[in-house]
C-alpha positions in Angstrom: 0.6 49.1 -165.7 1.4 53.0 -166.1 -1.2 54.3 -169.3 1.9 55.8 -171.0 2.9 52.1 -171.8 -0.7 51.1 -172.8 -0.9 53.4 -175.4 3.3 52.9 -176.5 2.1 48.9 -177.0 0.5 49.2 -180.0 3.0 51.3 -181.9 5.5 48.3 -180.7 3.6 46.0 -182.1 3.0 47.8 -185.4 6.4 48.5 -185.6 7.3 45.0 -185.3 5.0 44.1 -187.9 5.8 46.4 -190.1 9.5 46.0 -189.9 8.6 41.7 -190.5 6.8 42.8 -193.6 10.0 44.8 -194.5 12.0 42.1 -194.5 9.8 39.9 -195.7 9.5 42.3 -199.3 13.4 42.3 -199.4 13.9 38.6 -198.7 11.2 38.3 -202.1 12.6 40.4 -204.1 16.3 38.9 -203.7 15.1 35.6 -204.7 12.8 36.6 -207.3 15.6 39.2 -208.8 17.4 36.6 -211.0 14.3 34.9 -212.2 13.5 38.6 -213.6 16.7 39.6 -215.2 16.5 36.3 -216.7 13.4 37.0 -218.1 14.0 40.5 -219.1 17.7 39.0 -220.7 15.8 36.6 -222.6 13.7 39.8 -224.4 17.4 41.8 -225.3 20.1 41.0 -228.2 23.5 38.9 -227.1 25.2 42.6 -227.6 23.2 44.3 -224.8 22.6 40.9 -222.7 26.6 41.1 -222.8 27.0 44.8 -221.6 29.1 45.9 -218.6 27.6 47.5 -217.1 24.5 45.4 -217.7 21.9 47.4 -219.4 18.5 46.9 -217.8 16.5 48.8 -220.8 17.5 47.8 -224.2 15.9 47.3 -227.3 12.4 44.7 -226.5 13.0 41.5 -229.2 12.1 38.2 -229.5 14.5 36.9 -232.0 16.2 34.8 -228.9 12.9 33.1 -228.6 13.0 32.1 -232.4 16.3 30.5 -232.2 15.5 28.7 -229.2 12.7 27.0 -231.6 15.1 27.1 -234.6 17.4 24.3 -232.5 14.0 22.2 -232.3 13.4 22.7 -228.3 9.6 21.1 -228.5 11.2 17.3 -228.6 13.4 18.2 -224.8 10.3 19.7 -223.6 7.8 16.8 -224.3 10.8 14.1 -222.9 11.3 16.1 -219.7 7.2 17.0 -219.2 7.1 12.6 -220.2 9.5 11.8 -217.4 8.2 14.6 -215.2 4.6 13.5 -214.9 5.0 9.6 -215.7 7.1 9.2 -212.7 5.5 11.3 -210.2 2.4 9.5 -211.0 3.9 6.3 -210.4 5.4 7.4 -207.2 2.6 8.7 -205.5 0.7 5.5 -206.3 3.7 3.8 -204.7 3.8 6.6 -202.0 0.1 6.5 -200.9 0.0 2.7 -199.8 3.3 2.8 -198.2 2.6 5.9 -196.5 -0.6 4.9 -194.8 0.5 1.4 -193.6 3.5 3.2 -191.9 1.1 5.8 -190.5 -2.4 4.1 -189.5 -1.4 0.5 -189.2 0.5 -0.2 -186.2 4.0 -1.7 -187.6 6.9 -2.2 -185.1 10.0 -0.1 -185.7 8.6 2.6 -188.0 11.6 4.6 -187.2 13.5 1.9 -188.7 11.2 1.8 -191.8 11.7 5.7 -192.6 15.2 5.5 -191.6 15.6 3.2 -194.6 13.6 5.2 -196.9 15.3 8.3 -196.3 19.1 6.6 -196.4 18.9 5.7 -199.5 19.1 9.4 -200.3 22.3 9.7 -199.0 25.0 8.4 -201.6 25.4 10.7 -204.0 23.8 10.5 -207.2 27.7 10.8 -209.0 28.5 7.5 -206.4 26.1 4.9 -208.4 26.4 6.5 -211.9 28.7 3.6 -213.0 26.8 0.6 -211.8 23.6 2.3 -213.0 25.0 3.4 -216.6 26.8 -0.7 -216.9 23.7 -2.1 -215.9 21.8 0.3 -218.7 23.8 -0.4 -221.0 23.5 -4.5 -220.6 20.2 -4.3 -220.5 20.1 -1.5 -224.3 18.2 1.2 -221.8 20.7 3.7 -222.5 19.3 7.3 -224.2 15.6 5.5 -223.4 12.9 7.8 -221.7 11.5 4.3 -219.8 14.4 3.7 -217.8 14.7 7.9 -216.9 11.7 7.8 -216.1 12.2 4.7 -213.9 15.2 5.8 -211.9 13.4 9.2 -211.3 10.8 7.0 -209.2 13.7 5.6 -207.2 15.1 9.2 -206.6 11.7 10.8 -205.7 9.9 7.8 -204.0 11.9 8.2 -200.2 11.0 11.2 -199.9 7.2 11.3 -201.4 6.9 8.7 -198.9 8.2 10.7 -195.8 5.9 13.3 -196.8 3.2 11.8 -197.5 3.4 9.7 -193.8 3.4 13.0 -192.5 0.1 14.1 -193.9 -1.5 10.6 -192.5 -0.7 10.9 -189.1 -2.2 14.2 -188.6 -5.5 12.1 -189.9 -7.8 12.0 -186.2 -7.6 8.1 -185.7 -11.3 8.0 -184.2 -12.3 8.6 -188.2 -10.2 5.7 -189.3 -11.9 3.6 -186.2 -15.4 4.8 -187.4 -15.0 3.8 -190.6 -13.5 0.5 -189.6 -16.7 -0.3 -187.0 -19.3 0.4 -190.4 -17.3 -2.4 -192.2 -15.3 -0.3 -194.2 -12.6 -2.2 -196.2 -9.0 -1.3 -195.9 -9.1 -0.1 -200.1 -12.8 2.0 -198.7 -10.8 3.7 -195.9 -7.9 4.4 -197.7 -9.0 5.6 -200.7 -12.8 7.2 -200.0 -12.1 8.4 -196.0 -8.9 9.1 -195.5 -7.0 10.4 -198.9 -9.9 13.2 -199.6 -8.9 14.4 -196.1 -5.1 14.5 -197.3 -5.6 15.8 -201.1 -3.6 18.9 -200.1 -0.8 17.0 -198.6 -0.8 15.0 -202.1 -0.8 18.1 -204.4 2.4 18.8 -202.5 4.3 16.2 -202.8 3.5 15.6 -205.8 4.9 19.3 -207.2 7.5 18.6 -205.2 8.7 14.9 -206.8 7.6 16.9 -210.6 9.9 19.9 -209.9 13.0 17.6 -209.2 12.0 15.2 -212.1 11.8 18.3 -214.3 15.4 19.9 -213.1 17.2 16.8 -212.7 20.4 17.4 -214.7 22.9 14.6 -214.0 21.2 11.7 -214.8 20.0 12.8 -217.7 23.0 14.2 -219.2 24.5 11.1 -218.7 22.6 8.7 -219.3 20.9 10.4 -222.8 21.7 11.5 -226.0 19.4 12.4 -228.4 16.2 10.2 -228.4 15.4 11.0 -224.3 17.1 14.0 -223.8 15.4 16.3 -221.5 16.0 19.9 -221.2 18.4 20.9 -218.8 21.0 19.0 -220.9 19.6 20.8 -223.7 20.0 24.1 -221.9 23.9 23.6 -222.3 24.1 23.3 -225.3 24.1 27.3 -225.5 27.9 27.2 -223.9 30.6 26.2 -226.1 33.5 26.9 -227.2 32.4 30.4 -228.9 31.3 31.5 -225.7 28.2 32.2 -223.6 25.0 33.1 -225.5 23.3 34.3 -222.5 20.1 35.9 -224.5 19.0 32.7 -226.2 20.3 31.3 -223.1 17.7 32.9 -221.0 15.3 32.6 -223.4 15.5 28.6 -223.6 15.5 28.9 -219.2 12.3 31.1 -219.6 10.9 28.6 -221.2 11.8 26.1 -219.4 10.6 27.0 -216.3 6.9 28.1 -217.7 5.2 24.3 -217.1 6.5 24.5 -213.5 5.4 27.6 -212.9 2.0 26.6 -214.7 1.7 23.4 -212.2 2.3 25.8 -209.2 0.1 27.9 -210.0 -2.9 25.7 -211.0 -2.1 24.2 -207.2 -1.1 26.8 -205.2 -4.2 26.5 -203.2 -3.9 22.8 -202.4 -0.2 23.3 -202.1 -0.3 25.7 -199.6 -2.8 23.8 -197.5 -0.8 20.8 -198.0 2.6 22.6 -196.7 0.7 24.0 -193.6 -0.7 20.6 -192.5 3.5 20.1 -191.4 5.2 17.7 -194.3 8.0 19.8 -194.7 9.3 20.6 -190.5 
C-alpha cells in the first residue's frame, strides 16, 4: 500500500463521517420543523398564524393558551392521561407473563403463538367499530372511560407482547438455569432475576403502548361524548364551520403533547437501552 493512500484514508473516513452527520442534522431538523412552528404558532394571534406568507416573528402572546383553558381542556387531559397510564399498566402486567413463557419456557409452535398475537392487528380499527360500539351500547359502556381504557389493552397488548419476547430472549439462558438449580421459583426468576435484567426493554414498551393510548383518535371519538372524552377529539373541536383557528389550535396540540414529551424524557435513558437491546428490528 503506496503512503499517498495512507495518509488520503483518513480524510475519507472523516469525510464520510462528517457528510453522515450532515445528514443526520437535516433528517432532525425536517422532522422536528413542524413540532416548532407549531409551537411558535401557538405563541402568535389567528391574524398572523393566518398570514401568507406565514410570518415567523410576530407579536409573542399567550392569549391562545387562555382560551384553550377557557373551553375547560383539564377534564380531556386527565381522561386521556386515565386511559393512557391505566391501560399500559395493565398491559405490561399482561405482557410480562406472556412474554417470558413464550421466551424461556420451551412451548411448541411459538411462531404460531406470535403469529396470533400480531394478527390480530391487522383488521382495521374502522372494520370492528360496529360490533364493538352494539356491543357497548348493550352492555351502557358507551362515553365510559372503563371500557376505553379496556379496548386500549386489546389494541396495545400484541404488540407489548412481541416486544417484550424480544427483550427475553436476548436473557443468557445459563442465568435462568442457575437460578433454577438454587431452587428458585418460577414467580423468584421471573420477577427478581430476570425482569431487572430487562427494565430497559420495559420502559420501552411501555412508552411505546402510552404514546398510542394517548394519540388514539378513532376510538375515542366514536365511542365518547362528553364524560370520557380524551383529547384528540377535543383537539377538533377548534375546526368548524367558521373556519380553522390554527393559534388556539396549536396551542391546545402544544399542550397536548407536553406529558409525552415529559414521559420521554424522564425515560430516555432506559428507553434508549431498551431500543438497542433489538425490540424494534
Amino acid at each position: 500500500m503506496s503512503p499517498t493512500v495512507v495518509r488520503r484514508r483518513p480524510w475519507a473516513v472523516r469525510g464520510r463521517a462528517a457528510l453522515i452527520t450532515a445528514v443526520t442534522w437535516v433528517l432532525v431538523l425536517a422532522f422536528f420543523f413542524p413540532v416548532a412552528w407549531m409551537v411558535l404558532t401557538a405563541f402568535k394571534d389567528e391574524r398572523d398564524a393566518a398570514t401568507s406568507p406565514p410570518t415567523f416573528f410576530a407579536e409573542f402572546t399567550t392569549r391562545q393558551f387562555e382560551a384553550v383553558f377557557d373551553r375547560d381542556m383539564l377534564p380531556y387531559l386527565v381522561n386521556s392521561f386515565s386511559a393512557s397510564v391505566v391501560s399500559t399498566l395493565i398491559v405490561l402486567a399482561l405482557a410480562i407473563p406472556a412474554a417470558y413463557a413464550l421466551s424461556i419456557r420451551p412451548i411448541k409452535n411459538v411462531r404460531d403463538a406470535l403469529f396470533f398475537f400480531l394478527s390480530t392487528r391487522f383488521m382495521p380499527v374502522a372494520a370492528s367499530i360496529i360490533p364493538v360500539y352494539l356491543l357497548l351500547q348493550t352492555l351502557g359502556l358507551l362515553d365510559n372511560l372503563s371500557a376505553l381504557t379496556l379496548l386500549y389493552v386489546g389494541i396495545n397488548l400484541p404488540i407489548a407482547v412481541w416486544m417484550m419476547r424480544s427483550f427475553f430472549v436476548e436473557v443468557p439462558g445459563e442465568i435462568v438455569e442457575a437460578a433454577q438449580l438454587d431452587g428458585a421459583r418460577l414467580g423468584t426468576e421471573m420477577f427478581r432475576i430476570v425482569l431487572p435484567m430487562v427494565l430497559p426493554g420495559v420502559a420501552a414498551a411501555g412508552l411505546i403502548c402510552f404514546i398510542f393510548a394517548w394519540n388514539e383518535f378513532f376510538l375515542a371519538n366514536l365511542l365518547t361524548a362528553n364524560v370520557a372524552r380524551t383529547t384528540p377529539p377535543f383537539l377538533t373541536s377548534f375546526v368548524d364551520g367558521r373556519g380553522q383557528f390554527l393559534a388556539v389550535l396549536s396551542a391546545a396540540s402544544t399542550i397536548a403533547i407536553l406529558p409525552v414529551v415529559a414521559a420521554g424524557w424522564i425515560a430516555q435513558k432506559q428507553l434508549v437501552r431498551g431500543l438497542a437491546m433489538g425490540a424494534i428490528k
